[in-house]
N, C-alpha and C positions, 0 to 999 in steps of 0.2 A: 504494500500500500504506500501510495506515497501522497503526502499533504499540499491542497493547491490553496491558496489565498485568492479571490478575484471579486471583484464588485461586477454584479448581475443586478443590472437595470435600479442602480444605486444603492444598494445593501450589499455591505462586505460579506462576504463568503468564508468560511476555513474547514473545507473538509479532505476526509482521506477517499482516497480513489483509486480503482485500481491502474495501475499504469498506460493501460492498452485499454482504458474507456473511452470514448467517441465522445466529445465536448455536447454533440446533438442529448447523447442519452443523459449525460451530467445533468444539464436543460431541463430533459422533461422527466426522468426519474426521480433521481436525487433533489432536483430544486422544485416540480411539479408545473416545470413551464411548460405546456403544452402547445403552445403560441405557436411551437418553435415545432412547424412538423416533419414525421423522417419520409422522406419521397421517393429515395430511389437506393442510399445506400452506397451510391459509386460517385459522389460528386457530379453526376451530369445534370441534375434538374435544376440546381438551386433555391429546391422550395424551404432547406433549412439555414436560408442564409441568415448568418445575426453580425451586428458590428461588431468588431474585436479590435479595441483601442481604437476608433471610430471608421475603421476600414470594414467593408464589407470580404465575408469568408465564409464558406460551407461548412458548417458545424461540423456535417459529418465526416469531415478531413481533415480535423484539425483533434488531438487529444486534448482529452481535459486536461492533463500537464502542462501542455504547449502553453496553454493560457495562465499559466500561474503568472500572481500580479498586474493581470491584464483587468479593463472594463469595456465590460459583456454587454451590448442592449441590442436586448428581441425587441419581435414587434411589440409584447406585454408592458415594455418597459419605454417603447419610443415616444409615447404621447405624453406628459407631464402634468396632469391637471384638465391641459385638452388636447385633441387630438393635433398631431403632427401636421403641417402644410399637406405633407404626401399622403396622409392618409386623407384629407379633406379631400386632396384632386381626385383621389380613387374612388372616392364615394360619389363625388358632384361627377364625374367626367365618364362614371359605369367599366372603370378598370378590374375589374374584375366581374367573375363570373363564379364557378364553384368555389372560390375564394383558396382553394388547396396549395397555389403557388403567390397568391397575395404578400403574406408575413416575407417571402426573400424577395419578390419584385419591388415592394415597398423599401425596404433596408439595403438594397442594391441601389435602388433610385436616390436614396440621402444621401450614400457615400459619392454618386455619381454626381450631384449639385452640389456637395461640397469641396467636389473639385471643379465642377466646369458649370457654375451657376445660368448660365446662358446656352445650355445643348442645341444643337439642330435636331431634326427626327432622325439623320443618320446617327449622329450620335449618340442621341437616347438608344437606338435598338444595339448598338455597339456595347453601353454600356450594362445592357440587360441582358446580353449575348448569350451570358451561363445561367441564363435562367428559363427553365420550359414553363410555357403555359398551354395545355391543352383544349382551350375553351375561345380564346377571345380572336384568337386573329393579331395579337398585337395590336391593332388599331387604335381601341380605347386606352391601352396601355399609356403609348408613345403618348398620346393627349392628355392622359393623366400627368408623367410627367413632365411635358409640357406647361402645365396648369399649376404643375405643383411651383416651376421655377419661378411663376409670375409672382404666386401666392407670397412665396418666401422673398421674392424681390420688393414690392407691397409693404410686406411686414418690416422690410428692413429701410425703407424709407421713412 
């Protein structure tokens, strides 16, 4: 067993784990985050994406070790009081569909504005690349974060 320290959606953490646990299971086991769901197991869908140290990353590819000292926020953890810009564009602009790959498009999409606050649509489907959605077509997607850039640009005026 080894002991990981980490803030999960701003509560410190310190528990034992076993070495070869999948940071996804950590999540929704041991912490009861279920936000955070498991989709495919092999990094291809990105439905278990969460920030790690504000970077977007596949839970299920990273060990719970890896993130020792690291802060953790799912989608459970991204809205503060009230809901995220990006969860607002997802709801207003109908980005989602059976919602199952929501929680990483969403946490994919914040890391993706907080680097390039201003995307094109080529660039939004670039930055969601590693993320499968089987429902939407991407359309409502790219709009979403489209909508979400504005939001956050808005707020920060």
């Amino acid at each position: 067993m080894s002991r990981i320290n980490v803030n999960v959606d701003g509560i410190g953490r310190s528990d034992e784990v076993e070495p070869r646990l999948l940071l996804v299971h950590y999540l929704r086991e041991k912490l009861g985050l279920v936000g955070t769901p498991i989709g495919c197991d092999t990094s291809n869908c990105g439905a278990c994406t969460v920030l790690l140290d504000g970077r977007s990353v596949k839970s299920c590819s990273v060990l719970a070790v890896q993130a020792d000292g690291a802060t953790i926020t799912t989608i459970q953890g991204l809205a503060n009081g009230s809901w995220h810009p990006v969860q607002t564009a997802f709801k207003e602009c109908h980005g989602l569909q059976c919602g199952y790959c929501t929680p990483g498009m969403v946490l994919s999409a914040v890391d993706l504005l907080a680097e390039n606050p201003d995307p094109s649509d080529s660039e939004i489907r670039e930055g969601l690349e590693g993320n499968i959605c089987r429902c939407t077509g991407y359309q409502n997607i790219v709009k979403s974060v489209r909508h979400a850039a504005d939001l956050i640009q808005e707020a920060g005026k």
